[in-house]
LUMPA-395090 format. One record per atom (N, C-alpha, C): residue in three letters; x, y, z. Coordinates in steps of 0.02 Angstrom, whole numbers, padded with zeros to 5 digits, always signed. Example, Ala and Ser with C-alpha at 12.3 -4.5 7.8 and 13.67 -1.06 7.14 Angstrom:
<rs>
ALA+00660-00284+00390ALA+00615-00225+00390ALA+00660-00165+00390SER+00642-00112+00354SER+00684-00053+00357SER+00645+00002+00394
</rs>
This chain:
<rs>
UNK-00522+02602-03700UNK-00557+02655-03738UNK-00520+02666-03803UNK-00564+02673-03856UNK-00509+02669-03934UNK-00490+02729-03926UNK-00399+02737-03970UNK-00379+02824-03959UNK-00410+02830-04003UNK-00475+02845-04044UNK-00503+02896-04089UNK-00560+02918-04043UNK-00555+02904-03991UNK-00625+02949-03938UNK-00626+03024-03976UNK-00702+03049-03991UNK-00724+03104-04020UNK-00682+03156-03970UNK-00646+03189-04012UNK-00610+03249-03974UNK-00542+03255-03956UNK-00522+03179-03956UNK-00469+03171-03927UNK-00416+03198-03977UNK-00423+03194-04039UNK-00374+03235-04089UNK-00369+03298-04089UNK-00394+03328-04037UNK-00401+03414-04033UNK-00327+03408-03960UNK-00329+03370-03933UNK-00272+03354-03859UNK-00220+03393-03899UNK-00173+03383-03928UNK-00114+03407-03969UNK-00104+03497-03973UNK-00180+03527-03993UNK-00188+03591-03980UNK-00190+03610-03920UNK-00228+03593-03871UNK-00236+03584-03822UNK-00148+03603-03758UNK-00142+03543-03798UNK-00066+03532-03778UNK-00019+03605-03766UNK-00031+03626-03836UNK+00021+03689-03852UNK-00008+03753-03825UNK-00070+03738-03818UNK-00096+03800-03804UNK-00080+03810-03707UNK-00074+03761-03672UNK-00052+03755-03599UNK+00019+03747-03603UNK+00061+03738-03654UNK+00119+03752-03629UNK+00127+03823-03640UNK+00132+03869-03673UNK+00126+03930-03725UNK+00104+03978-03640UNK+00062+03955-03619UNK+00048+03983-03540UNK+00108+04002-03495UNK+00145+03935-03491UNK+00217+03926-03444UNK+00249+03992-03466UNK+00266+04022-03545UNK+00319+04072-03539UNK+00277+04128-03531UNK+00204+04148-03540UNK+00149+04187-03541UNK+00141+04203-03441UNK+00142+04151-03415UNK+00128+04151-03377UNK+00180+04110-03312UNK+00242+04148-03287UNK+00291+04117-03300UNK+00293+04122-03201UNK+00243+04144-03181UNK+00241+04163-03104UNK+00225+04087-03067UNK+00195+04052-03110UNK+00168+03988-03075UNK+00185+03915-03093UNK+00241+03928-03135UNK+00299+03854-03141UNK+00357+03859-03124UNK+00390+03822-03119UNK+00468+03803-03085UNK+00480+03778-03175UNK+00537+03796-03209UNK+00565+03753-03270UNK+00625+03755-03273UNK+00655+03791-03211UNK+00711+03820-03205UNK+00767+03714-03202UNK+00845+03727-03203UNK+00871+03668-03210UNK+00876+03633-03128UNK+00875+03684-03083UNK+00893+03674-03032UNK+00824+03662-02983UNK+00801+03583-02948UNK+00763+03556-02937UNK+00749+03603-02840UNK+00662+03599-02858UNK+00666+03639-02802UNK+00656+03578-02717UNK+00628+03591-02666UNK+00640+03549-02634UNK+00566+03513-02627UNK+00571+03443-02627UNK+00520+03399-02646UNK+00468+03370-02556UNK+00424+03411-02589UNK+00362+03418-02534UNK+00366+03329-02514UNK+00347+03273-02532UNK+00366+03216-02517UNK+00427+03210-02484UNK+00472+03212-02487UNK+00534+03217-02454UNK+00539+03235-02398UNK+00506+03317-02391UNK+00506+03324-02336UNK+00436+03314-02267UNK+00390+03284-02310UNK+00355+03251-02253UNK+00390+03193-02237UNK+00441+03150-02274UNK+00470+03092-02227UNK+00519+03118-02203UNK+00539+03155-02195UNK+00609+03201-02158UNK+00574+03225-02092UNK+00511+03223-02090UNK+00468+03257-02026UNK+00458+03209-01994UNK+00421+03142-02029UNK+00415+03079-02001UNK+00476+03054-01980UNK+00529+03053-01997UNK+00572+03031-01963UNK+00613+03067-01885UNK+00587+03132-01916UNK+00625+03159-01860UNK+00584+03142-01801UNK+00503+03125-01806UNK+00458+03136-01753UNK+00461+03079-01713UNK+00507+03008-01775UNK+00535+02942-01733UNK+00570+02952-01712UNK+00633+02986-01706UNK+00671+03023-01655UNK+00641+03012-01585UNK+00603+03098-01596UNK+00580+03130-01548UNK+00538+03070-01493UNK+00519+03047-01535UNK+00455+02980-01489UNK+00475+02899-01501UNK+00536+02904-01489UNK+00553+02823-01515UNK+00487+02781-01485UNK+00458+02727-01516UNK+00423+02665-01500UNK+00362+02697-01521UNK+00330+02768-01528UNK+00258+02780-01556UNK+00231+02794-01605UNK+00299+02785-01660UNK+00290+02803-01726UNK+00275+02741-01761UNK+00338+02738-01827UNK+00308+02681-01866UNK+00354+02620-01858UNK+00418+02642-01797UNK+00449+02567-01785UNK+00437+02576-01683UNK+00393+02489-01693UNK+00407+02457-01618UNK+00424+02418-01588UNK+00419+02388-01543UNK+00476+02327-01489UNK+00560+02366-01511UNK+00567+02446-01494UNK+00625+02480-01471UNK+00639+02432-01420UNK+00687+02434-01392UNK+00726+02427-01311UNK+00770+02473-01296UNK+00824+02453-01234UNK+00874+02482-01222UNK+00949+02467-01283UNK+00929+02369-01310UNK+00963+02339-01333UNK+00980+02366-01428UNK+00916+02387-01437UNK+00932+02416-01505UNK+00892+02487-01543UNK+00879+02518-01491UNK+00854+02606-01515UNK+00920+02640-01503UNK+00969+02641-01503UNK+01045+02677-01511UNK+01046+02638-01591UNK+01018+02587-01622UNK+01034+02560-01691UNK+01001+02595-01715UNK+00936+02590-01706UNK+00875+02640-01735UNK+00882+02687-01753UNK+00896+02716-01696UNK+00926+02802-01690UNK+00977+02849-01738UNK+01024+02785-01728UNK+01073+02816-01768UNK+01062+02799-01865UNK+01042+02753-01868UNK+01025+02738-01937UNK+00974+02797-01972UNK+00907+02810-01930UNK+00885+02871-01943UNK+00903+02931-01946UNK+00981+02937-01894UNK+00996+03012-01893UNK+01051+03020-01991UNK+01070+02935-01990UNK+01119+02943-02038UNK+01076+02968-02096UNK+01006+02940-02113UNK+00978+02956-02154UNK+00952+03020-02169UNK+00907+03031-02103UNK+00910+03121-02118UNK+00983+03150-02128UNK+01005+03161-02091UNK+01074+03200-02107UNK+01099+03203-02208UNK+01093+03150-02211UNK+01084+03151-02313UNK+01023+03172-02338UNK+00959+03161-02320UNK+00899+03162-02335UNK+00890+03253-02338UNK+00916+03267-02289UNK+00892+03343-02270UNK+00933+03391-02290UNK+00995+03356-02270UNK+01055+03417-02321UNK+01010+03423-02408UNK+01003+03379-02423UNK+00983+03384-02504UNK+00919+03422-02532UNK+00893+03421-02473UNK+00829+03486-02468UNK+00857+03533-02453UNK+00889+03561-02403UNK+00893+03627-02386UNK+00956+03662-02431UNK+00982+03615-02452UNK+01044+03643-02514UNK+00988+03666-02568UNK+00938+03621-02582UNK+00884+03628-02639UNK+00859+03713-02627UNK+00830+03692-02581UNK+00815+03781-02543UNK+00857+03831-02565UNK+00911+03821-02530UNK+00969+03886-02503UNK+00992+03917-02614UNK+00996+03865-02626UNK+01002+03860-02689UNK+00944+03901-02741UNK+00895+03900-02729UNK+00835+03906-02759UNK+00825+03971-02737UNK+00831+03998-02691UNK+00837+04081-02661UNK+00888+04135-02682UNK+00942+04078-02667UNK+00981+04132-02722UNK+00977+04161-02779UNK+00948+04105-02809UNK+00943+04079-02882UNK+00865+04155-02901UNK+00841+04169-02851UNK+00758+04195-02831UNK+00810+04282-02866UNK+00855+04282-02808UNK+00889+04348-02786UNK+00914+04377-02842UNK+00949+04319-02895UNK+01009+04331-02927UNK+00981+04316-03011UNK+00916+04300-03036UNK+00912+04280-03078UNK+00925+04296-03154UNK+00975+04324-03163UNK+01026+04340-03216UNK+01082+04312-03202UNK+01097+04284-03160UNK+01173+04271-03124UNK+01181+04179-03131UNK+01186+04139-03185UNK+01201+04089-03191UNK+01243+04048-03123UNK+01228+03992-03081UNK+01268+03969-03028UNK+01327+03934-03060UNK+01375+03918-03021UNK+01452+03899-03033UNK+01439+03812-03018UNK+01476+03797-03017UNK+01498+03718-02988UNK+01507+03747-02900UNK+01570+03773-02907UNK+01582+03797-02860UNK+01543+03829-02808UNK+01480+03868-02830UNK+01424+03900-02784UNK+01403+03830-02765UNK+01371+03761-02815UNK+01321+03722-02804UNK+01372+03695-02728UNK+01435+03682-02720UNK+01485+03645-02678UNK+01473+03695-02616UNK+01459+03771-02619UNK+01443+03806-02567UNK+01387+03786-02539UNK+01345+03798-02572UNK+01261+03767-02548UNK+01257+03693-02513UNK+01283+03644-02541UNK+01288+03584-02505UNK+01315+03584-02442UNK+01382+03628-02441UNK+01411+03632-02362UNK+01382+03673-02318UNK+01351+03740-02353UNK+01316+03758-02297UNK+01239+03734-02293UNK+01214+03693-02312UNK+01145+03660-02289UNK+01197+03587-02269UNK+01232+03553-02256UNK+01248+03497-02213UNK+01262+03547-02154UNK+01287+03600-02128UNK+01321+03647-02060UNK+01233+03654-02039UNK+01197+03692-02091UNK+01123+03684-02046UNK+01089+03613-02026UNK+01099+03582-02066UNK+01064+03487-02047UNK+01094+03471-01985UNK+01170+03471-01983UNK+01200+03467-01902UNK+01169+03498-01847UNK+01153+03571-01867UNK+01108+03609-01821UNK+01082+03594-01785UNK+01014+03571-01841UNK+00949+03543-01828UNK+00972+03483-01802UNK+00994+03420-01817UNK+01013+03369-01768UNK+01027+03360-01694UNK+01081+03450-01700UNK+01118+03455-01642UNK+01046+03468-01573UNK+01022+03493-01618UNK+00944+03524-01576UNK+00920+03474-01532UNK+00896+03418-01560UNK+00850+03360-01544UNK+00857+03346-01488UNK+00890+03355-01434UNK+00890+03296-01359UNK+00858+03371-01309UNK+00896+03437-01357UNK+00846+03518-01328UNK+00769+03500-01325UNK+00751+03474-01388UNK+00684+03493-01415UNK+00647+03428-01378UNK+00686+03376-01376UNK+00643+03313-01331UNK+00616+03349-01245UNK+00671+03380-01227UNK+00661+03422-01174UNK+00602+03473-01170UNK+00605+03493-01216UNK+00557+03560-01220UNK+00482+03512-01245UNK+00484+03464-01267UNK+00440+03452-01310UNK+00404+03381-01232UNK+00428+03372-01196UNK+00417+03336-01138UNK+00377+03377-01087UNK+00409+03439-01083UNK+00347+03491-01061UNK+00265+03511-01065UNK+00273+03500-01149UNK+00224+03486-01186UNK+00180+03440-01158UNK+00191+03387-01179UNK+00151+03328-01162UNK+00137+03321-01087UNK+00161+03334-01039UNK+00162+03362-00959UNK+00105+03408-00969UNK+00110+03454-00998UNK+00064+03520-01000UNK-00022+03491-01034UNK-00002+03457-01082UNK-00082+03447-01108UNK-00118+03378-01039UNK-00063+03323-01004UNK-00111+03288-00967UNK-00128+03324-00921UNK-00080+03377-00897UNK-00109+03408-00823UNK-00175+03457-00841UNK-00174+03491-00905UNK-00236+03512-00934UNK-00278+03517-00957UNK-00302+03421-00966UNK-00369+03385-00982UNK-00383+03343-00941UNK-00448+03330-00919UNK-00437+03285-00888UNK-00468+03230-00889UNK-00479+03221-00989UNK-00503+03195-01001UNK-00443+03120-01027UNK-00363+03163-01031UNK-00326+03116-01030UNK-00316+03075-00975UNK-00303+02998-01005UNK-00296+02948-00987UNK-00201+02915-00967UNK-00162+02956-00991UNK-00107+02959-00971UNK-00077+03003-01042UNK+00009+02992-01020UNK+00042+03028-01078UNK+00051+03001-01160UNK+00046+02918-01134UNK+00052+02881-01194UNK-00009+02893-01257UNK-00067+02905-01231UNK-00130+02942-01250UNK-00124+02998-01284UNK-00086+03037-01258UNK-00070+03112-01279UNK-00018+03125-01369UNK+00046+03073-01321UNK+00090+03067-01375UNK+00044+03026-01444UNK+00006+02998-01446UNK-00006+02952-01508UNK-00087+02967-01530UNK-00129+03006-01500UNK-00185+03045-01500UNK-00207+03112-01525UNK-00168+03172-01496UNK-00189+03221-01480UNK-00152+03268-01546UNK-00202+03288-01577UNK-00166+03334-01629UNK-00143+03393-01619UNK-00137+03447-01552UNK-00119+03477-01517UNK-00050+03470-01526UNK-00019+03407-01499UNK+00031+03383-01462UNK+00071+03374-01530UNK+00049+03338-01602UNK+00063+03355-01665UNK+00074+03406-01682UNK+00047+03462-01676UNK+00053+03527-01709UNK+00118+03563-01690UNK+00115+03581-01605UNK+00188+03585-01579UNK+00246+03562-01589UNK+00230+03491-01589UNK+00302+03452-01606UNK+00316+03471-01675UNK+00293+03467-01730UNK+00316+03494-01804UNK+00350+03572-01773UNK+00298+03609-01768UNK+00319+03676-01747UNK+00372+03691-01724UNK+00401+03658-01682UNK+00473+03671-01649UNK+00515+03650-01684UNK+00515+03577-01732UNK+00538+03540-01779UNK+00558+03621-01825UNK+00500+03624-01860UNK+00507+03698-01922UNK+00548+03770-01889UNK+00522+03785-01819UNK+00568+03864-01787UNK+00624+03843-01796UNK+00667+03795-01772UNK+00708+03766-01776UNK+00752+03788-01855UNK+00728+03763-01900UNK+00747+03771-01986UNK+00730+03855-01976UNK+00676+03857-01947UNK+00691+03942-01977UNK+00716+04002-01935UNK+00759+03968-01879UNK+00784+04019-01856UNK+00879+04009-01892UNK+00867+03937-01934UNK+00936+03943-01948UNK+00927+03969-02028UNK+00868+04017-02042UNK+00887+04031-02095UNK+00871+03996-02157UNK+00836+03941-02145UNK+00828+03881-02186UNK+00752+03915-02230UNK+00763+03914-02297UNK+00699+03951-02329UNK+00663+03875-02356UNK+00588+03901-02353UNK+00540+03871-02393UNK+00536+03803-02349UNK+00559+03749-02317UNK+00544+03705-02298UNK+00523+03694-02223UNK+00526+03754-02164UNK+00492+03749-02119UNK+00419+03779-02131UNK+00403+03810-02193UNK+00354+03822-02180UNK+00316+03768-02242UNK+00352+03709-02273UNK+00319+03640-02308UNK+00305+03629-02254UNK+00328+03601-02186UNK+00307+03554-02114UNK+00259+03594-02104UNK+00271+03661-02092UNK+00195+03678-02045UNK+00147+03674-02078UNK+00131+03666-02168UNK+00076+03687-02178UNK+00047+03582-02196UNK+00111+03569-02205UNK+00077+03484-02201UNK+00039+03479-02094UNK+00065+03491-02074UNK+00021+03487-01985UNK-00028+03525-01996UNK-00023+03583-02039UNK-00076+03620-02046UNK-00158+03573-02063UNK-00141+03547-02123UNK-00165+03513-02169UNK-00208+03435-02127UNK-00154+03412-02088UNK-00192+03359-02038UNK-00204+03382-01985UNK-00203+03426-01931UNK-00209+03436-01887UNK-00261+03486-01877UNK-00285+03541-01937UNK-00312+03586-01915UNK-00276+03645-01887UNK-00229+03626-01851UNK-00174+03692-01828UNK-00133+03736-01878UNK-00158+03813-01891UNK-00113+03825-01916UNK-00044+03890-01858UNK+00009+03847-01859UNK+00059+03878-01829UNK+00126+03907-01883UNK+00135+03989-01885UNK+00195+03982-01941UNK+00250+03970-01906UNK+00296+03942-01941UNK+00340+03923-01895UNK+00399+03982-01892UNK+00378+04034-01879UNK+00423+04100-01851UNK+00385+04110-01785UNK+00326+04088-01767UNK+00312+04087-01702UNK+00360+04089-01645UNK+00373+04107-01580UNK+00410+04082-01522UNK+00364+04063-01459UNK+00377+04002-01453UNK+00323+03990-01409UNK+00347+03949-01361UNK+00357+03972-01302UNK+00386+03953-01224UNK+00358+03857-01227UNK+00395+03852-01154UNK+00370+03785-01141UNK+00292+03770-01116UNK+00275+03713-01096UNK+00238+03690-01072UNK+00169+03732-01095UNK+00183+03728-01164UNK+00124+03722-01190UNK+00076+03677-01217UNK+00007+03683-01220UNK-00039+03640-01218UNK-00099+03684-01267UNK-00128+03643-01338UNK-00200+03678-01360UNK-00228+03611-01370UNK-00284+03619-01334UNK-00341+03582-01308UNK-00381+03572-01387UNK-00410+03514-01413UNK-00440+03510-01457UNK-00398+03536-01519UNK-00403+03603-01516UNK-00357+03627-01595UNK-00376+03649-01649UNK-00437+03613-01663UNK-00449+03637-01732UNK-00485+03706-01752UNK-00438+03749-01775UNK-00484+03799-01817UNK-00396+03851-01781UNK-00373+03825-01731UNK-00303+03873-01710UNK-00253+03904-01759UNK-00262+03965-01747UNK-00228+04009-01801UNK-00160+04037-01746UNK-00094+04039-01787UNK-00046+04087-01722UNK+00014+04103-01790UNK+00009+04159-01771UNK+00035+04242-01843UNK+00126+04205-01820UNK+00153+04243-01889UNK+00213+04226-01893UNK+00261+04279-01833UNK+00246+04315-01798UNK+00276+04352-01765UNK+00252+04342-01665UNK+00203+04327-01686UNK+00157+04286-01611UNK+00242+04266-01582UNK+00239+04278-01483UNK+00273+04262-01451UNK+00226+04251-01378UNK+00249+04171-01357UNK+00198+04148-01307UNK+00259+04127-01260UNK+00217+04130-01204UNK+00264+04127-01162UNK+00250+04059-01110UNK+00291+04031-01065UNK+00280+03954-01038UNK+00197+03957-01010UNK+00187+03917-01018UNK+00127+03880-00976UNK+00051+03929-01025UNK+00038+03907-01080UNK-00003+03942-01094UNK-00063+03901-01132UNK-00108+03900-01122UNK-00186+03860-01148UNK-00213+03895-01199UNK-00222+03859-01250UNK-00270+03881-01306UNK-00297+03840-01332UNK-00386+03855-01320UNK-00432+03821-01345UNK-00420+03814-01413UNK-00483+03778-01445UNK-00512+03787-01503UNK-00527+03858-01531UNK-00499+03861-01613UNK-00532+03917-01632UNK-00500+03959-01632UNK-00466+03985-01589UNK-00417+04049-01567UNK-00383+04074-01617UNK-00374+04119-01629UNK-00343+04165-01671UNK-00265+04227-01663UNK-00213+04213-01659UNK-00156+04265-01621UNK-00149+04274-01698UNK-00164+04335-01714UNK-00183+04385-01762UNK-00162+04453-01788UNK-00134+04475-01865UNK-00124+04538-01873UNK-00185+04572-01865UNK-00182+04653-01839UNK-00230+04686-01853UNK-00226+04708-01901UNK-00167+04739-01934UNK-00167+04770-01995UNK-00097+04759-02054UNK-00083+04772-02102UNK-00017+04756-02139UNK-00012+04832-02177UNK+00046+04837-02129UNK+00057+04920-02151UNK+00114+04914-02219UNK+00101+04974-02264UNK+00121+04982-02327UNK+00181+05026-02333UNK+00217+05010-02365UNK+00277+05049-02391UNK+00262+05126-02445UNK+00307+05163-02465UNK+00275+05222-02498UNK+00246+05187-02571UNK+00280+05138-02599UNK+00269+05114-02662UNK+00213+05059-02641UNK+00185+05049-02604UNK+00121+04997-02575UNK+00120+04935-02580UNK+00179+04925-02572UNK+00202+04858-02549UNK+00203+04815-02466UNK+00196+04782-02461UNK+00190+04771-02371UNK+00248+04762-02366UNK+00251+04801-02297UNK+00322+04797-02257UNK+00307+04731-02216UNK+00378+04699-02232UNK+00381+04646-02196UNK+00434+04650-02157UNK+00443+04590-02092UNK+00470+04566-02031UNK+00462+04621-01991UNK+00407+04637-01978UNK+00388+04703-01925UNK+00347+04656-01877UNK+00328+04666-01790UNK+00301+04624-01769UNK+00236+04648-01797UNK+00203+04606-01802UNK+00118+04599-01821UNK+00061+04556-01761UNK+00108+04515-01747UNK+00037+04488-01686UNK+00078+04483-01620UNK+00019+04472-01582UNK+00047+04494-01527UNK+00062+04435-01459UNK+00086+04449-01400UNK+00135+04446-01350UNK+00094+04417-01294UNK+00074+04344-01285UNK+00054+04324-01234UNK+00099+04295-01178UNK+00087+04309-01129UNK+00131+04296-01043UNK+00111+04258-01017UNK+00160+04231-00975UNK+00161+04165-00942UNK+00087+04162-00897UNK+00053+04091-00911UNK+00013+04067-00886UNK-00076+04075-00892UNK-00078+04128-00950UNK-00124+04148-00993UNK-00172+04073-01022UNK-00228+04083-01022UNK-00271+04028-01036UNK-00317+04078-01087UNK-00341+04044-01162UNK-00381+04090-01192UNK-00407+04027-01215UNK-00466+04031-01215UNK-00526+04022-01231UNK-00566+04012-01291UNK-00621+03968-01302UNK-00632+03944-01376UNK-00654+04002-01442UNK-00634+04028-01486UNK-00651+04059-01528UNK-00629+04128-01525UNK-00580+04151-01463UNK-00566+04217-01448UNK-00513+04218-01515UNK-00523+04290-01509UNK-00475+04325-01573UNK-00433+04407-01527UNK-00359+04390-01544UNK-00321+04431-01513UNK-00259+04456-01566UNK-00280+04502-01578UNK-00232+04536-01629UNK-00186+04602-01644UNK-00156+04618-01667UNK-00096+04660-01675UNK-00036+04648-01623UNK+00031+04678-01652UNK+00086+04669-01635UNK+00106+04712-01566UNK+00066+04750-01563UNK+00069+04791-01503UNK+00029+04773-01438UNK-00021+04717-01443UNK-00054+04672-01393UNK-00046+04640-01347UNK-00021+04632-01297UNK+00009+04608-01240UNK-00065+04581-01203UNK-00019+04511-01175UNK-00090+04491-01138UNK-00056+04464-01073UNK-00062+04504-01027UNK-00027+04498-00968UNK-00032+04429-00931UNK+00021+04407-00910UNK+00021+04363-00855UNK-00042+04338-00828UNK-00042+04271-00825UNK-00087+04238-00797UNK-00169+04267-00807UNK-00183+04287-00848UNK-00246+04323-00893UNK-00298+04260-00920UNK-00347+04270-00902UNK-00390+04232-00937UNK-00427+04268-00989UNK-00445+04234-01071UNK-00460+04257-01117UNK-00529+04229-01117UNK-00604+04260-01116UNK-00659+04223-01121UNK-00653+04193-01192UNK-00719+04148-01212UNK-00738+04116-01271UNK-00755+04173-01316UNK-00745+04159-01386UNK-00778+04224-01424UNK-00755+04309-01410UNK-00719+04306-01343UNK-00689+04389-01354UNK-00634+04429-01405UNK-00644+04461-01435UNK-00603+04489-01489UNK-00563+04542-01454UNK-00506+04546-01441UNK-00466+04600-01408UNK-00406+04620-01460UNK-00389+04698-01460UNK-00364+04740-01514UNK-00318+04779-01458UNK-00326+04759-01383UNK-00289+04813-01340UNK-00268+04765-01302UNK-00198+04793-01250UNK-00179+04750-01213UNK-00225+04739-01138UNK-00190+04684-01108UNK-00220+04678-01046UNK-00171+04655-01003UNK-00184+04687-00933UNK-00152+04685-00873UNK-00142+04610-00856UNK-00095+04609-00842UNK-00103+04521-00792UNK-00158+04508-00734UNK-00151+04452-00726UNK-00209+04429-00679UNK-00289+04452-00703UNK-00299+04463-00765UNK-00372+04485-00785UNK-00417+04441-00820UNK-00470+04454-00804UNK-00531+04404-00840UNK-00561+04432-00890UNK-00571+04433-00955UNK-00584+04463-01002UNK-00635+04408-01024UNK-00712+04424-01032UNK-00758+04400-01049UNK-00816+04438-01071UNK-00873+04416-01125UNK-00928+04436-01159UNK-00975+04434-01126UNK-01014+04485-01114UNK-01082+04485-01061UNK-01116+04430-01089UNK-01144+04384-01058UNK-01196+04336-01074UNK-01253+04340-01110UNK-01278+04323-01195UNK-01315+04368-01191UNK-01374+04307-01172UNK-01448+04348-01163UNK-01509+04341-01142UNK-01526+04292-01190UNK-01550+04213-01144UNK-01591+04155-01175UNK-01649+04153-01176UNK-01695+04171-01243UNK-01780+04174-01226UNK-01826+04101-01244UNK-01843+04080-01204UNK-01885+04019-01230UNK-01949+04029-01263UNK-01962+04021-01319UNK-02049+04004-01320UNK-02066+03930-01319UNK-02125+03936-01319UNK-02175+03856-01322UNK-02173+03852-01399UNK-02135+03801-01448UNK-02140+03779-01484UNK-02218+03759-01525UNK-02208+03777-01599UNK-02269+03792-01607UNK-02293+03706-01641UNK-02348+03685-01640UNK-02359+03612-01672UNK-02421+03618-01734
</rs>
C-alpha cells in the first residue's frame, strides 16, 4: 500500500493526540520504570506447574520411572526463576501502588527478589500437598458422573477438573500474600473454562463441578469436602456494604458457607456471607436462596404447570 494513502498524513496528529491521553488519563497505563508482571509469563508458569501436577498429560510424554525425576526437576528449576521474577514484579509494583512519592532503592529492589524467591519456595514446597488434595478431585468428579470413562478422561477432558487445579495453584499465591498474579491464573481458567473461581475461595477436598460453564464462586465463598456443583451456579454477594465516605468495605465475608456433602444444582444462586448451607443439603435447579439452610434439606422450586395446545397449521 503506498505511504501517501489519503489520510494517512493526519496519523502524526493522531499520534499526539493518544499520547497527551496517557498523562490526561493516567488511571489506565503502566509508564512507570518498573515492569509489571507479564500475563504471558504467567500462563507458562501455570502450564508448567500443571506438568508437575499431571506428569505424562500435559505437553511432555513417554515420562517413566527412568526420567520424570529429570523432567521434574528441570521444570521445578525453571519455575523457581520464572516465578520469583513475577512475583518480585508484583510485590514490587504494590509497594510502588502504596508509596508513590517514595522512589525504590537498589537495596528495596534486592528485598523484593528475596522475598518473592521465600514465596516461590512456598509454592513449590506446596506441590506433592496439592497433588494430594488435587487426587481427591479427580476421585470426586469419576465417582460423580457416570458418564466418565475413567480418571485418565477426567484429567485431560474435563474443564471442571481445570478450573480447580488452577484454583488451588492461585489460593496457594494468595494466601502467601502474593498480589495480582493469582488472580492473572484464575481469570486465564476463567477465560477457557467458563469457571469463574477467585482465588481467595477455600474450598475443601473432593470436590467435583459437573459441566461448569457459567460457575461463579465469590472471593470469600468457603466449601467444604465432598461438594457438587452443577452448571450455572452462582456462590454470591448479596450486597457490598459502604464505608461513611462510600467507599466499599473490603475483606468482610460476602458469600457464603457451604458444608460437607452439599450437592447444588444447575442455575441455583446462593448468596451473602451470612448463608450457610448445611450439611449434606441438596440445592434444587434454578433456586435462589438469601437464607441459610439446615443440613440434610431439599430445597427445590414448585414445578411449574406444562400446558399443551394442538399446534396451529
Amino acid at each position: 500500500m503506498s505511504s501517501d494513502t489519503p489520510g494517512k498524513n493526519r496519523l502524526p496528529d493522531v499520534t499526539d493526540q493518544v499520547v497527551a491521553t496517557y498523562s490526561q488519563i493516567g488511571t489506565i497505563n503502566h509508564l512507570g520504570h518498573s515492569p509489571l508482571p507479564h500475563n504471558d509469563a504467567v500462563i507458562e508458569i501455570t502450564h508448567d506447574l500443571m506438568e508437575v501436577i499431571y506428569p505424562g498429560y500435559q505437553r511432555r510424554q513417554k515420562l517413566h520411572a527412568g526420567n520424570v525425576a529429570y523432567h521434574v526437576g528441570d521444570l521445578l528449576e525453571g519455575l523457581s526463576n520464572a516465578l520469583t521474577q513475577q512475583v518480585a514484579r508484583a510485590l514490587r509494583h504494590k509497594q510502588a501502588l502504596a508509596n508513590s512519592d517514595d522512589p525504590q532503592s537498589a537495596d528495596a529492589n534486592d528485598a523484593f527478589e528475596e522475598l518473592a524467591k521465600q514465596k516461590t519456595i512456598a509454592l513449590l514446597e506446596s506441590l506433592p500437598r496439592l497433588r494430594e488434595l488435587l487426587a481427591t478431585d479427580v476421585q470426586a468428579a469419576y465417582d460423580g458422573d457416570p458418564a466418565a470413562q475413567g480418571l485418565d478422561e477426567i484429567i485431560l477432558c474435563y474443564p471442571g477438573l481445570q478450573a480447580i487445579t488452577v484454583h488451588r495453584l492461585a489460593h496457594e499465591l494468595y494466601g502467601l500474600d502474593v498480589p495480582f498474579i493469582p488472580r492473572m491464573m484464575a481469570e486465564w481458567s476463567h477465560n477457557r473454562t467458563g469457571i469463574d473461581i477467585h482465588p481467595g475461595a477455600k474450598i475443601g477436598p473432593s470436590f467435583f463441578i459437573d459441566h461448569g460453564t457459567g460457575v461463579v464462586i465469590g472471593e470469600t465463598t468457603e466449601i467444604a469436602a465432598h461438594v457438587k456443583l452443577y452448571q450455572g451456579v452462582t456462590l454470591g454477594a448479596l450486597s457490598f456494604p459502604k464505608d461513611d465516605s462510600g467507599q466499599l468495605v473490603r475483606g468482610q465475608k460476602r458469600h457464603p458457607t457451604i458444608e460437607e456433602g452439599v450437592v447444588i444444582y444447575a442455575n441455583a444462586t446462593v448468596l451473602g456471607g451470612e448463608t450457610v448451607i448445611g450439611a449434606r443439603s441438596v440445592i434444587g435447579a434454578s433456586v435462589s436462596l438469601i437464607q441459610s439452610v439446615p443440613p440434610n434439606t431439599v430445597v427445590t422450586i414448585e414445578k411449574p404447570q406444562l400446558k399443551f395446545r394442538e399446534a396451529s397449521t
